[in-house]
C-alpha positions in Angstrom: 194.9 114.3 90.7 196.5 117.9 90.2 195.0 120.4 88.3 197.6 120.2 85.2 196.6 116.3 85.3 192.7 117.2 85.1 193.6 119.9 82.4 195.3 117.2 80.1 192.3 115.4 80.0 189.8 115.6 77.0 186.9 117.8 78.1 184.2 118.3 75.3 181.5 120.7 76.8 178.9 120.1 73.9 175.7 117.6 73.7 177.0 114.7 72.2 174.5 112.6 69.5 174.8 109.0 67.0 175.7 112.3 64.5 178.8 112.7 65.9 180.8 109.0 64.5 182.2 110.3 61.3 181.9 106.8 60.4 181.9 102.7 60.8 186.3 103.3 60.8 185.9 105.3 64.3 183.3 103.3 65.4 184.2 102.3 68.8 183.7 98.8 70.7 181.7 100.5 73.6 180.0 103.7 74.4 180.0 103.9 78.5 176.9 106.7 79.4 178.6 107.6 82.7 181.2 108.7 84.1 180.6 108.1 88.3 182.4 105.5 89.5 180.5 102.2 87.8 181.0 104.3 84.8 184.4 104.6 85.4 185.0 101.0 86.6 183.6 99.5 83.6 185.6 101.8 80.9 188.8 101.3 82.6 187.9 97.2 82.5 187.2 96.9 78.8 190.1 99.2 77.7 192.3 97.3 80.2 190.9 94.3 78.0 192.1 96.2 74.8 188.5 97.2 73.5 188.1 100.6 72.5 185.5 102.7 74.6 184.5 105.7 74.7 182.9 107.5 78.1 180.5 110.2 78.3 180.1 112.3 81.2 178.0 115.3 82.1 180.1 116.7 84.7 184.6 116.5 85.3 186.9 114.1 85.6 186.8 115.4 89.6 183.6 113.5 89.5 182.1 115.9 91.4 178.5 115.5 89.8 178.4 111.8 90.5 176.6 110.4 93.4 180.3 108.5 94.4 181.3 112.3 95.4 179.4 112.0 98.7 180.2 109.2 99.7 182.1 107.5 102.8 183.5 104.4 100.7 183.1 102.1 103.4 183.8 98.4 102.0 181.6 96.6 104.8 179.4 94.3 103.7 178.9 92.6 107.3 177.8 96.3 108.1 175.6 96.6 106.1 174.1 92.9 106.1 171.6 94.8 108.9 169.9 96.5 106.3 170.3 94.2 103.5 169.9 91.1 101.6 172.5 88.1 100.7 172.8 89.3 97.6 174.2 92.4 98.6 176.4 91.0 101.1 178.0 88.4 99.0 178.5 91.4 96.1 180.8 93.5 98.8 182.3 90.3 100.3 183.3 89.8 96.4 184.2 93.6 96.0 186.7 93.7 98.9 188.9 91.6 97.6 188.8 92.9 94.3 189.3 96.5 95.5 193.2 96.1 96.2 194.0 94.7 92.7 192.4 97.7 91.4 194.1 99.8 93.1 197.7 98.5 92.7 197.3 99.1 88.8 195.7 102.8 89.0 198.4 105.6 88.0 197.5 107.4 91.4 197.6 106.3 94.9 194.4 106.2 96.9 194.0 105.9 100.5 192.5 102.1 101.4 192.3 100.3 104.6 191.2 97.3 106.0 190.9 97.4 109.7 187.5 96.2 110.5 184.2 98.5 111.7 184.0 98.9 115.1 179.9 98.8 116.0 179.0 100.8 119.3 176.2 102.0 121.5 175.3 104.0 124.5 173.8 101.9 127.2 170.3 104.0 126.8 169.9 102.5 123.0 171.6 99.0 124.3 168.2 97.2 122.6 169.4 98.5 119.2 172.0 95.8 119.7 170.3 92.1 119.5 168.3 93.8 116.8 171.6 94.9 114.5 173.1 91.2 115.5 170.1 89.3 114.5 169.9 91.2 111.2 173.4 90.6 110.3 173.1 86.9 110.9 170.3 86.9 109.1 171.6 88.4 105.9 174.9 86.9 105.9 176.2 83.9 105.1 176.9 82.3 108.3 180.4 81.2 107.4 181.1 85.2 107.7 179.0 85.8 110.3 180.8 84.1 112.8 184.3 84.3 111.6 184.3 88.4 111.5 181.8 89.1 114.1 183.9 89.6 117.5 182.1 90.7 120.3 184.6 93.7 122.6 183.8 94.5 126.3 185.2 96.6 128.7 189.2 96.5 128.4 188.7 94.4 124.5 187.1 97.3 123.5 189.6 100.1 124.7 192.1 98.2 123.2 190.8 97.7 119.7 189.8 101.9 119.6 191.6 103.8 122.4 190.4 106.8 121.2 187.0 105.8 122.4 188.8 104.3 125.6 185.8 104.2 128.2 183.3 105.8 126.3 181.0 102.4 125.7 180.7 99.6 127.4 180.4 96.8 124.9 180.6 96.9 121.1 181.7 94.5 118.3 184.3 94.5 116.1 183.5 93.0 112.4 187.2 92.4 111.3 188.3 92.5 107.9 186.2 95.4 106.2 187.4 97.8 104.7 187.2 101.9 103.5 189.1 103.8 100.6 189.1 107.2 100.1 186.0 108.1 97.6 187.2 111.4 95.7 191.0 109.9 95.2 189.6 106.7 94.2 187.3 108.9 91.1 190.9 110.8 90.3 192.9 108.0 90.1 190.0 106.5 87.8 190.0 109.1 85.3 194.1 108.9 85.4 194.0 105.1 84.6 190.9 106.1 81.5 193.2 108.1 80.1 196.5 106.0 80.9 194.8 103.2 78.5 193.2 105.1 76.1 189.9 106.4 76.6 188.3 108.8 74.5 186.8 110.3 77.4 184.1 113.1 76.8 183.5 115.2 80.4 180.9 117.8 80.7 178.9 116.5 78.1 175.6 116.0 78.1 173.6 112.8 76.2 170.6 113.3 73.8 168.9 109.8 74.4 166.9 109.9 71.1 169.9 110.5 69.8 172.9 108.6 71.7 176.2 108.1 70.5 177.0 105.4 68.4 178.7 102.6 69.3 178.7 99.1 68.5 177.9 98.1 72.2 176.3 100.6 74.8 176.6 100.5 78.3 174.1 103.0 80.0 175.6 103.8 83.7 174.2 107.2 84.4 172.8 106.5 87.4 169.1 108.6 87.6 170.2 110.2 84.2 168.8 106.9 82.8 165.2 107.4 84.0 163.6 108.0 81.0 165.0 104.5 80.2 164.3 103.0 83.4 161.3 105.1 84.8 161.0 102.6 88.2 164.3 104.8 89.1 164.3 106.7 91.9 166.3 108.5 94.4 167.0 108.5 97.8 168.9 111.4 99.6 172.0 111.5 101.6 173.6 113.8 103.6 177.3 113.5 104.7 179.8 115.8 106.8 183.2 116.2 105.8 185.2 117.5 109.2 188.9 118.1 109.8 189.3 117.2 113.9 193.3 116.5 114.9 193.9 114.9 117.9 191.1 112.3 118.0 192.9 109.4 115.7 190.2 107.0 115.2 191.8 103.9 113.6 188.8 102.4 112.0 185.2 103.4 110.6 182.6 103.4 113.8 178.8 103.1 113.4 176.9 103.9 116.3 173.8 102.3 116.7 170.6 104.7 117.6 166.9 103.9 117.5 166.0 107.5 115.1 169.7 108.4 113.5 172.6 105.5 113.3 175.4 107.6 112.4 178.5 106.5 110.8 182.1 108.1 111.2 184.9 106.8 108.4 188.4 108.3 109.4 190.3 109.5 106.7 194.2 110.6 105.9 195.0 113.9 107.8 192.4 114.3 110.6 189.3 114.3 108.0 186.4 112.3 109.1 183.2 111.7 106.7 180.3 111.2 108.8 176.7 110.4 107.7 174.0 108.2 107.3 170.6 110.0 106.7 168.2 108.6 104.2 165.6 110.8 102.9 163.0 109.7 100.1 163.1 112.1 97.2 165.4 113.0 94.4 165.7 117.0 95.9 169.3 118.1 95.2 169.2 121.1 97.8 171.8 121.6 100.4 171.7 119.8 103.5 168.9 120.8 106.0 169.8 122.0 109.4 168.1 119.3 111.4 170.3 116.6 109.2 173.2 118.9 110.1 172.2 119.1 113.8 171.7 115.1 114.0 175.0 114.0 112.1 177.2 116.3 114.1 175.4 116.1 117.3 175.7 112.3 117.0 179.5 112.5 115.9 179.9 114.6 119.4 178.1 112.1 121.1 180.6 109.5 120.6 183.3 111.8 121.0 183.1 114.8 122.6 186.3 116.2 120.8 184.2 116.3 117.7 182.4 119.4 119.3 186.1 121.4 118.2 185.8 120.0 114.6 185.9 122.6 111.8 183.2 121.5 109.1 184.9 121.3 106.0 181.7 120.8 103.9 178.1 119.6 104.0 176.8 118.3 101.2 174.0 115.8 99.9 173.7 113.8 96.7 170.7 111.8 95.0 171.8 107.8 94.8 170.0 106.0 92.5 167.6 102.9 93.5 164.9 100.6 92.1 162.2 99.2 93.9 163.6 95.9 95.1 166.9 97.9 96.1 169.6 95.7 94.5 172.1 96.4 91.5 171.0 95.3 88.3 171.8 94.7 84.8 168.8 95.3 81.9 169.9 94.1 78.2 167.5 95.8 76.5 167.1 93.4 73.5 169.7 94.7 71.5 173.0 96.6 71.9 172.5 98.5 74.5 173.0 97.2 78.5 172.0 99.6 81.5 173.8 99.2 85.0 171.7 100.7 87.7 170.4 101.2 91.5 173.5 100.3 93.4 171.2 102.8 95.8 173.5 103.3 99.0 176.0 100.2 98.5 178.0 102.0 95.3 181.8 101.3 96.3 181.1 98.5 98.8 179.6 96.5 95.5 181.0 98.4 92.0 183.6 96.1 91.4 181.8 92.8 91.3 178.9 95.1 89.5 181.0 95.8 87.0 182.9 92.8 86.2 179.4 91.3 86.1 178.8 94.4 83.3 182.2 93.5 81.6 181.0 90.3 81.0 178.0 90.2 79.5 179.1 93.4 77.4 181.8 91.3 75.8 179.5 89.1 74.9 177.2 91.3 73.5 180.1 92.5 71.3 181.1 88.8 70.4 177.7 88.3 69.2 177.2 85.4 72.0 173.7 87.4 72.8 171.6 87.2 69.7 168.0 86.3 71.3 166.5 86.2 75.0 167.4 82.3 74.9 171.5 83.2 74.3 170.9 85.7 77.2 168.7 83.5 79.4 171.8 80.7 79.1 174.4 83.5 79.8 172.4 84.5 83.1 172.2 80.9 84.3 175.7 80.4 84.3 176.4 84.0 86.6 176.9 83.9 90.3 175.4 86.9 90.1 172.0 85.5 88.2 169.3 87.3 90.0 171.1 91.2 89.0 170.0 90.4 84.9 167.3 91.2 83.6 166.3 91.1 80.0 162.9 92.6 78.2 161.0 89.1 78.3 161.5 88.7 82.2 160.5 92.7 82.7 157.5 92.2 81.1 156.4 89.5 83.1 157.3 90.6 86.5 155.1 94.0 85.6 152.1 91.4 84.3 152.8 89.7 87.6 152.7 93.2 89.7 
């Protein structure tokens, strides 16, 4: 998005209260608390539907206070199936293919591929490997599994990545994920808010005595909704952004490593994102120099040419995670419906998150939601069942805790 673009956006830099409705006539259909990219997702769905929302948003439509800013936007839910549950799996498997649809009707064109993630190692960590492979089948439906999970040797594996021609041995290649281009993807989403109509608020800040009125809520702040949700928390990650011509990577590569498995997701023009340090805590402080030394010393060991990178940026953001570490969505008993703890998964799962969030928010504002027994009918007929939660079935998982 160009700067005259971001300038012709609304931008209201005041705390924002129920006061400010001048009455039932301006009353919109949805107030969206949230402007990272769930935020953005959902907004973007409902006025695309022809409701009229308004979004709230402490920091720019650059996005640059949302956790989605640091973020490599890999779409790779095979991937990731090594460090998570079916659940999540079947979310990005659902995701991927909704990505491209998205995309095709945004005013501004983001950067999205689908060439697979090449999975590597160096023969010292070579029992890393059987490990990753038994957790991915174990997480993944098996259909997937073993239609995307290609084992590469030798001469395969040269040919799939010649820019890593005789650096490893063996790898695997899990065909069919995907990447986009995080920041472009948050521009292009603020475009398309105010293409259909938006009354979008940026830097503004929420009193949540006091929210802003609407006649259906959707709370997607992220950790701004702990004092709603106090089991929030965060955990840390740290990312480098590099600019390195000449290597030409064609694909995302994780490299598997018993203390730091790094990730490196290839960009347009020679910019590389690399990451994939997890630190417990919600500290917001720039990026320590042993996460800098790891990520860039693991980058250089799976290309050496990575040692002439210039570092573009290092930078670390807080991504928001419950206890059980999936997505969910908490009606709260009333008008009001909070999407949270997409934790490390945010673009590889928004977009079946928040379709899921569309959904039930519509039928809030249809009235088809009236009692725990309307919403407990509603849930039962999701794919996505086990990510809604109402104030009944809260209560009795904490009695049961």
């Amino acid at each position: 998005m160009t700067a005259a673009s971001l300038s012709s956006l609304h931008s209201d830099h005041s705390p924002v209260s129920g006061a400010c409705a001048s009455g039932p006539a301006s009353l919109p259909d949805f107030a969206v608390l949230g402007g990272g990219l769930s935020g953005r997702l959902v907004a973007w769905r409902l006025a695309g539907a022809g409701h009229r929302v308004a979004l709230y948003e402490r920091g720019g439509p650059d996005g640059g206070e949302a956790a989605a800013w640091v973020a490599a936007a890999m779409l790779a839910p095979l991937a990731e199936a090594a460090v998570a549950e079916l659940l999540i799996t079947e979310l990005g498997v659902a995701s991927l293919e909704t990505w491209p649809r998205i995309l095709a009707e945004l005013p501004e064109p983001v950067f999205f591929q689908r060439n697979g993630t090449l999975v590597v190692w160096h023969h010292a960590d070579r029992t890393e490997a059987p490990l990753f492979e038994r957790r991915v089948r174990a997480n993944a439906p098996r259909e997937l599994a073993d239609a995307h999970f290609t084992t590469l040797q030798g001469a395969q594996l040269d040919a799939a990545e010649p820019a890593l021609a005789g650096r490893f041995a063996r790898g695997w290649l899990l065909d069919g994920e995907g990447q986009l281009d995080n920041r472009q993807a948050l521009a292009a989403l603020a475009a398309g808010l105010a293409q259909r109509g938006v009354q979008t608020h940026w830097h503004t800040n929420v009193d949540d005595a006091n929210p802003p009125q609407a006649r259906v809520t959707i709370d997607c702040r992220g950790l701004g909704a702990k004092p709603a949700l106090p089991a929030l928390r965060g955990i840390r990650g740290e990312v480098a952004r590099v600019h390195a011509p000449g290597i030409g990577l064609t694909r995302p590569v994780r490299l598997l490593h018993p203390r730091y498995p790094l990730y490196i997701a290839p960009k347009q023009n020679d910019l590389y994102v690399i990451g994939a340090t997890e630190i417990e805590g919600e500290d917001r402080s720039p990026v320590s120099v042993r996460s800098a030394l790891e990520l860039l010393s693991a980058a250089f060991a799976v290309h050496p040419a990575f040692g002439e990178a210039r570092i573009l940026e290092l930078n670390s953001q807080v991504r928001p995670t419950l206890p059980d570490h999936r997505p969910a969505l908490i009606w709260d008993g009333a008008a009001t419906l909070r999407v949270n703890g997409l934790y490390r998964h945010g673009f590889m799962i928004a977009p079946a998150v928040a379709d899921e969030a569309v959904r039930v928010a519509e039928a809030l504002l249809a009235g088809r939601i009236a009692d725990a027994d309307a919403f407990e009918a509603l849930r039962t007929q999701s794919r996505w069942a086990s990510m809604l939660h109402a104030p009944q079935a809260q209560a009795e998982s904490r009695a049961q805790a």
